[in-house]
Every structure is written in C-alpha cells, then in structure tokens.
C-alpha positions as CSV (number, residue, x, y, z in Angstrom):
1,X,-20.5,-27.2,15.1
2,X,-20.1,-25.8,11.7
3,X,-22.2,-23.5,9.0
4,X,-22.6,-22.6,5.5
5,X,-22.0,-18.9,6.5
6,X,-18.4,-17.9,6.6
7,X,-17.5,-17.0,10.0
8,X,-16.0,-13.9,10.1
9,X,-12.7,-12.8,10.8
10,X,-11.5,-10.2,13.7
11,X,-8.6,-7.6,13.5
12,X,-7.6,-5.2,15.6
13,X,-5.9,-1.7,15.2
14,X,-4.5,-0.1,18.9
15,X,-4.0,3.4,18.7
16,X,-1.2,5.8,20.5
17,X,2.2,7.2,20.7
18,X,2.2,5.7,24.5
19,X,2.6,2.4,23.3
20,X,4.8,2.5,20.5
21,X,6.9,5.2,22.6
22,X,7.0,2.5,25.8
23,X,5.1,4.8,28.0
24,X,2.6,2.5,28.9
25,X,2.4,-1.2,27.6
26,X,-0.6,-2.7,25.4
27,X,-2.9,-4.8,27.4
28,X,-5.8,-4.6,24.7
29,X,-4.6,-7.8,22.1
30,X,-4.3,-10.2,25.4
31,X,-7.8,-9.4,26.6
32,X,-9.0,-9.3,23.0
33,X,-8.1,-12.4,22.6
34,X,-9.0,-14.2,25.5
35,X,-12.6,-12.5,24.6
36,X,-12.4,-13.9,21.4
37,X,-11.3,-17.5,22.5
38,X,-13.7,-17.9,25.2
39,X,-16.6,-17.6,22.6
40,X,-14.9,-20.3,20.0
41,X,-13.1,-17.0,18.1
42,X,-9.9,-15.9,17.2
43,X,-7.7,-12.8,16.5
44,X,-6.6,-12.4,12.7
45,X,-4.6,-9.7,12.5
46,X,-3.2,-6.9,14.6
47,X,-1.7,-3.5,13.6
48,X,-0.2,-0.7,16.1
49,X,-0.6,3.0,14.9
50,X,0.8,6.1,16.3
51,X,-1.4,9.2,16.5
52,X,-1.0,9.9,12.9
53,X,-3.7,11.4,10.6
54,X,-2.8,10.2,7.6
55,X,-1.4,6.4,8.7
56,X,-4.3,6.1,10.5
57,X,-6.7,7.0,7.9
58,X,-5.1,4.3,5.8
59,X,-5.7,1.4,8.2
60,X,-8.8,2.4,8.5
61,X,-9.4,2.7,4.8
62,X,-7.8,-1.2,4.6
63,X,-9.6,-2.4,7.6
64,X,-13.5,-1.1,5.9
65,X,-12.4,-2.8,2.8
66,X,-11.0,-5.9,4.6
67,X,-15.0,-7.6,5.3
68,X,-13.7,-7.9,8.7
69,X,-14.7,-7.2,12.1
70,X,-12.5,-4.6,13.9
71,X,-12.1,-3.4,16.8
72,X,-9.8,0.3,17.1
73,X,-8.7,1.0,20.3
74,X,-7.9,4.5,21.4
75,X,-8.0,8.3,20.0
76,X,-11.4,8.9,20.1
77,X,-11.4,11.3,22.8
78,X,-11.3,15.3,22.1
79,X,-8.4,16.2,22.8
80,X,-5.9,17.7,19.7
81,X,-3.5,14.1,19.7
82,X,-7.1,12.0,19.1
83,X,-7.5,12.0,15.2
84,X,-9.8,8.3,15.2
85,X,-12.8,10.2,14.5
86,X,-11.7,12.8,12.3
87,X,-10.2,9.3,10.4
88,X,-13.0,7.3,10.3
89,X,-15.2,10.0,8.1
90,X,-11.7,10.5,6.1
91,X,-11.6,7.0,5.6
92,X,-15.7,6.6,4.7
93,X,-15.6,9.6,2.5
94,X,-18.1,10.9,4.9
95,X,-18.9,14.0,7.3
96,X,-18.5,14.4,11.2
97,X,-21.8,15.2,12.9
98,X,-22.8,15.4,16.3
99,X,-24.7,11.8,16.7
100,X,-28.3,12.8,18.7
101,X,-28.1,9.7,21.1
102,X,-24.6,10.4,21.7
103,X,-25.3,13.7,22.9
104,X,-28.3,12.8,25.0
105,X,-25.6,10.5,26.8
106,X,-22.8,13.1,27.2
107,X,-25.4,15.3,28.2
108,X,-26.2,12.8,30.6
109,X,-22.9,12.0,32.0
110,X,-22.6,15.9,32.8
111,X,-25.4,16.8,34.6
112,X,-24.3,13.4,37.1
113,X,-20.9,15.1,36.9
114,X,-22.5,18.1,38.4
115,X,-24.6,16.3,40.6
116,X,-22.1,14.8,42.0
117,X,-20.0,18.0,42.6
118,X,-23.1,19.9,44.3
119,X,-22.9,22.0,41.2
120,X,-25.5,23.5,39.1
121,X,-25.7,21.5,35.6
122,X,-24.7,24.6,32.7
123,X,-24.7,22.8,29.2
124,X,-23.5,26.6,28.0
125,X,-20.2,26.1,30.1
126,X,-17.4,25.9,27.5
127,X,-16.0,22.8,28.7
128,X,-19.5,21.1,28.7
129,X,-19.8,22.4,24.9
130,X,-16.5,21.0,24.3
131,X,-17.2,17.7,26.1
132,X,-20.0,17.1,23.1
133,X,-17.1,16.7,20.5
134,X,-16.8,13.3,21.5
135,X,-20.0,12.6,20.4
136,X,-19.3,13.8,17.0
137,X,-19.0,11.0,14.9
138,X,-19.2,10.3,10.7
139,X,-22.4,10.5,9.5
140,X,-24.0,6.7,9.7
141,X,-22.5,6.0,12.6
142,X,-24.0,3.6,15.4
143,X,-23.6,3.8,19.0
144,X,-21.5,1.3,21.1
145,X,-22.8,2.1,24.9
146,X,-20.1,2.7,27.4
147,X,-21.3,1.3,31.1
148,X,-18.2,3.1,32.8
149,X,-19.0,6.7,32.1
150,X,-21.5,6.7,29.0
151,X,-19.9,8.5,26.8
152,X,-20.2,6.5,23.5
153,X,-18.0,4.6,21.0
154,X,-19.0,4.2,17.7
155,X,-19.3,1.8,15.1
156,X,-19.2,2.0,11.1
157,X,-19.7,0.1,8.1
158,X,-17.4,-0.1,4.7
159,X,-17.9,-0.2,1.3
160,X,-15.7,-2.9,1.3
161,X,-17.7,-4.7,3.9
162,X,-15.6,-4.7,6.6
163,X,-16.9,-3.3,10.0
164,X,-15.3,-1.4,13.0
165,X,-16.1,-1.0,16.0
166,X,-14.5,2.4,17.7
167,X,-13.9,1.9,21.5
168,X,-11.4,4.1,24.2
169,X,-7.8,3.3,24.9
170,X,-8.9,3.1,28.6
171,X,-9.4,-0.8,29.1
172,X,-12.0,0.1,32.0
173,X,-14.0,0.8,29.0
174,X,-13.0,-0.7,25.8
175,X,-13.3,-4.2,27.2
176,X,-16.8,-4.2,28.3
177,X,-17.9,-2.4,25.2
178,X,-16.1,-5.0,23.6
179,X,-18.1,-7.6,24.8
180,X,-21.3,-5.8,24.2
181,X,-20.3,-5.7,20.4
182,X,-19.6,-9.6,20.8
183,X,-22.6,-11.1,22.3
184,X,-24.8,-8.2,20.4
185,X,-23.6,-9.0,16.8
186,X,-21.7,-11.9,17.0
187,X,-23.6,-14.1,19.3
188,X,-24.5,-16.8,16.7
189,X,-20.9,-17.4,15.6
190,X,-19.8,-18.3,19.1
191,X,-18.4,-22.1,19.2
192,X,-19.3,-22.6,15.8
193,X,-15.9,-24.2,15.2
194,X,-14.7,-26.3,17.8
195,X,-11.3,-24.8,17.7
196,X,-8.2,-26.9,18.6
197,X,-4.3,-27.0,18.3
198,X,-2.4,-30.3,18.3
199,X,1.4,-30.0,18.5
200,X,4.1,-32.9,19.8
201,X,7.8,-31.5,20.9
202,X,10.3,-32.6,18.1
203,X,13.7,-32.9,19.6
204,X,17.3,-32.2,17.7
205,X,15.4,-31.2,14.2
206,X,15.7,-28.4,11.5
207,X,13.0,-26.6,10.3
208,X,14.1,-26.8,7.0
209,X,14.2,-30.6,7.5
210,X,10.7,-30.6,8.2
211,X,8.9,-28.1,5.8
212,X,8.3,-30.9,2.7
213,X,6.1,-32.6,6.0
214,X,4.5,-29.8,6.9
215,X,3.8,-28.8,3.2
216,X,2.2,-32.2,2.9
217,X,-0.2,-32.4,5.8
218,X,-1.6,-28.9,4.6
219,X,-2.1,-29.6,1.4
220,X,-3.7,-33.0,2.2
221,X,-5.8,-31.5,5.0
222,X,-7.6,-28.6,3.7
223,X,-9.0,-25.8,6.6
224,X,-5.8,-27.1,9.1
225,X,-2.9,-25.0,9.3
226,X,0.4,-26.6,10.5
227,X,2.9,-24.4,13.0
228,X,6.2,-24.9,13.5
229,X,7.6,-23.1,16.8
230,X,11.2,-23.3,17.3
231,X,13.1,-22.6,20.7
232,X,16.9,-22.9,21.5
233,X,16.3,-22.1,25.4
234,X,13.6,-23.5,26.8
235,X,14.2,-23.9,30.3
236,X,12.8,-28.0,30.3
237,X,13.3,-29.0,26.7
238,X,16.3,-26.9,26.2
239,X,16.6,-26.7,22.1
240,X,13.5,-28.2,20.0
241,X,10.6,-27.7,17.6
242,X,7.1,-27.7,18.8
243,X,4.8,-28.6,15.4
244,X,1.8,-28.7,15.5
245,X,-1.6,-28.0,13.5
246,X,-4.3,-26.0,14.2
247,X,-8.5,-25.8,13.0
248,X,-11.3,-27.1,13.9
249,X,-11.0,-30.6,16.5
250,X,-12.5,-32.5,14.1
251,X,-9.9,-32.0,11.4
252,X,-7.1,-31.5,13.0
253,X,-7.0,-35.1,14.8
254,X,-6.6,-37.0,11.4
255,X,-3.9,-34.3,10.2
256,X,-2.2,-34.7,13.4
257,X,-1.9,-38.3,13.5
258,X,-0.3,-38.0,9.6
259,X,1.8,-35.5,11.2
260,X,3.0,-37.9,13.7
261,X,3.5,-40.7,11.5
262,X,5.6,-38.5,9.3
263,X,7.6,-37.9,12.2
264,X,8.3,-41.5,13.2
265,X,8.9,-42.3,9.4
266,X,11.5,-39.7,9.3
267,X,13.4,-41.0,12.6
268,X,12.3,-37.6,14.3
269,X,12.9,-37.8,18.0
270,X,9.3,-37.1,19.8
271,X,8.9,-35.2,23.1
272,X,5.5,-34.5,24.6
273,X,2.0,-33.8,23.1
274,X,0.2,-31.2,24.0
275,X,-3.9,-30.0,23.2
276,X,-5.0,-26.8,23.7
C-alpha cells in the first residue's frame, strides 16, 4: 500500500465575498473532501479569501511555493469582482494571454449558444469578444476541461513546486473538473495509504491530564498523529474526550493499542471504539 515517492499533499483556497459575507454557504471543502477520501486522500489545508487583489495574490504566491496540490475555487470569471486570473500571473511573475485552446472552446460554447437561440453566431459581437477574457490565462498555463459549459479552468506550476489547479465557484462545474484533475494526475496515488482513524470515548478526563500520553504514543509511533476531540454536550455521551490516532491502518493499530493501555494504566474511564 505504500511508496518511496512522497504522496502529495492537497490544499484548497475558496474564493468570494459571498461566503465570507454569509450570502451563500461553502459547499466546495465537503465535496473536496469526500473526493479526496474516496481515492485514499486527504485535505491539508484550507484558506477562505475575499475578492481581494492583493490577499489573493499572496495565497497564491504561498500555495505555488507550498509543493502542494491546490485546488482555487471561484473568481475566474470576467466580470470586474473576479481578480483569480489577473492573480495567478501576479503571483507567477508572468503575463495574461489569451490561451488558443481556450478560445477554440469559448468559441465553441457561443456558436451552441446561438444555435440554440435560432441566432446567427457573430464572434465581432461585443459580448462575444468579451466572453474570450475568460480564456485569458498567464502565460504557461494548461487547460482543465469544463463538461458543463466548456469554458476552461486552468492549471499552473510554481517555482516553488507547488501546483494549482483554477476551477469556477459554481459546484456544477468545479466538482467534475475536479475529478478530472484527480484521476488525470493523481491516479497512481490513489489508496496508496490505507488511511484509518482509531479513537475510544474517554469519559470524565482533562485534556491536560492526557497530553504526556498523547505526547508519548507520537513520539513512539512515527507517521501516526494522535487527536484529542473534546465535547461538553453530546447528546449520548454528554461530557467526554474522544482520542484517537490517525495514519495509515497499519500503524495506527499498534499505536492505538499503546493508546489504550495508557488509558487503563491511568484509571481512565473508557466509552466506545470507533474506526473510521
């Protein structure tokens, strides 16, 4: 189940002043990653940006320095509150140029946008020339194909390593380009690590109480990470701790067990056990 080759990580950067504002709610990190998990993957990171040029241009700076895999949802339309593109070549030190395949499939998308209207296709009508600035993407770019409407996303490579993969705010859209990105480039780390988390229910016990345990099962179990949930409400164990550690299955079921007999040693009360 495991390789020399690192596998690599995943973040994701959600873009808009609707969702930081409250006008509409994210749905993107959910779906991300259950599209991560059902391939043996998992989400690193997260960040949420407003439609600001220069914040924006800084995440994007970090995440093509980060060697990660990234996935930035939203502003990369053409209207003036989408700045992604405009960011991406601030962020690359690059220029914006119209991308020749992209504009074959805009091109596309209009003239069955005419068809459909019984209209005569005119590529000189000013919103059909403005409709091919979302095809202009930084210089290097590569296209991600978009099955709902074809007009492209775009992916890009750092200096830093790190790649990211530029999709629209509009799940309809970003989520199957997502998964085109996935079993395209990233079809040889699925399942690599069988990935498991193995956690017991600790009743009446402090955090605090339990960090020098969970400090030790770490450092004696290298590649497992221990988690410590706490809950003061819980509707069928009322106040508790669920701990737990997480990596691949093979590793986590001898730290688990130490974690358990720490437990009993320290007179910890012990609910349920739970895999997922």
């Amino acid at each position: 189940m495991t390789s020399a080759a690192p596998i690599p990580r995943f973040g994701l950067i959600i873009i808009g002043d609707e969702i930081l504002s409250g006008k509409r709610q994210d749905k993107h990190m959910p779906k991300v990653i259950e599209l991560l998990t059902a391939r043996g993957l998992s989400l690193a990171w997260a960040r949420y940006l407003g439609d600001d040029r220069a914040a924006i241009t800084a995440a994007l700076r970090d995440a093509f320095a980060s060697g990660d895999t990234v996935f930035s949802c939203g502003g990369i339309g053409a209207t003036p509150d989408d700045h992604t593109r405009q960011c991406a070549a601030a962020a690359l030190g690059v220029e914006l140029a119209l991308h020749q395949q992209a504009r074959a499939l805009i091109e596309e998308r209009m003239r069955d946008m005419a068809r459909e209207q019984g209209q005569p296709y005119d590529p000189n009508r000013p919103d059909n020339v403005h409709r091919l600035n979302m095809g202009v993407f930084p210089v290097g770019a590569r296209i991600i194909p978009n099955p709902y409407n074809k007009i492209p996303g775009f992916s890009c490579d750092g200096p830093g390593g790190g790649t990211v993969h530029f999709v629209p705010g509009f799940p309809v859209m970003a989520w199957p380009m997502i998964e085109w990105v996935l079993e395209t480039f990233h079809a040889q780390d699925f399942r690599r690590v069988d990935w498991r988390e193995r956690s017991v229910i600790v009743f009446g016990a402090m955090e605090a109480a339990l960090t020098p345990l969970m400090e030790q099962i770490e450092a004696a179990h290298p590649g497992v990470k221990v988690f410590s949930l706490p809950s003061v409400d819980h509707p069928e164990y009322g106040r508790h701790i669920e701990l737990g550690v997480k990596g691949d299955d093979a590793q986590t079921r001898p730290a688990f067990a130490a974690l358990l007999d720490g437990l009993r040693a320290c007179g910890a009360s012990l609910g349920p056990e739970l895999v997922r």
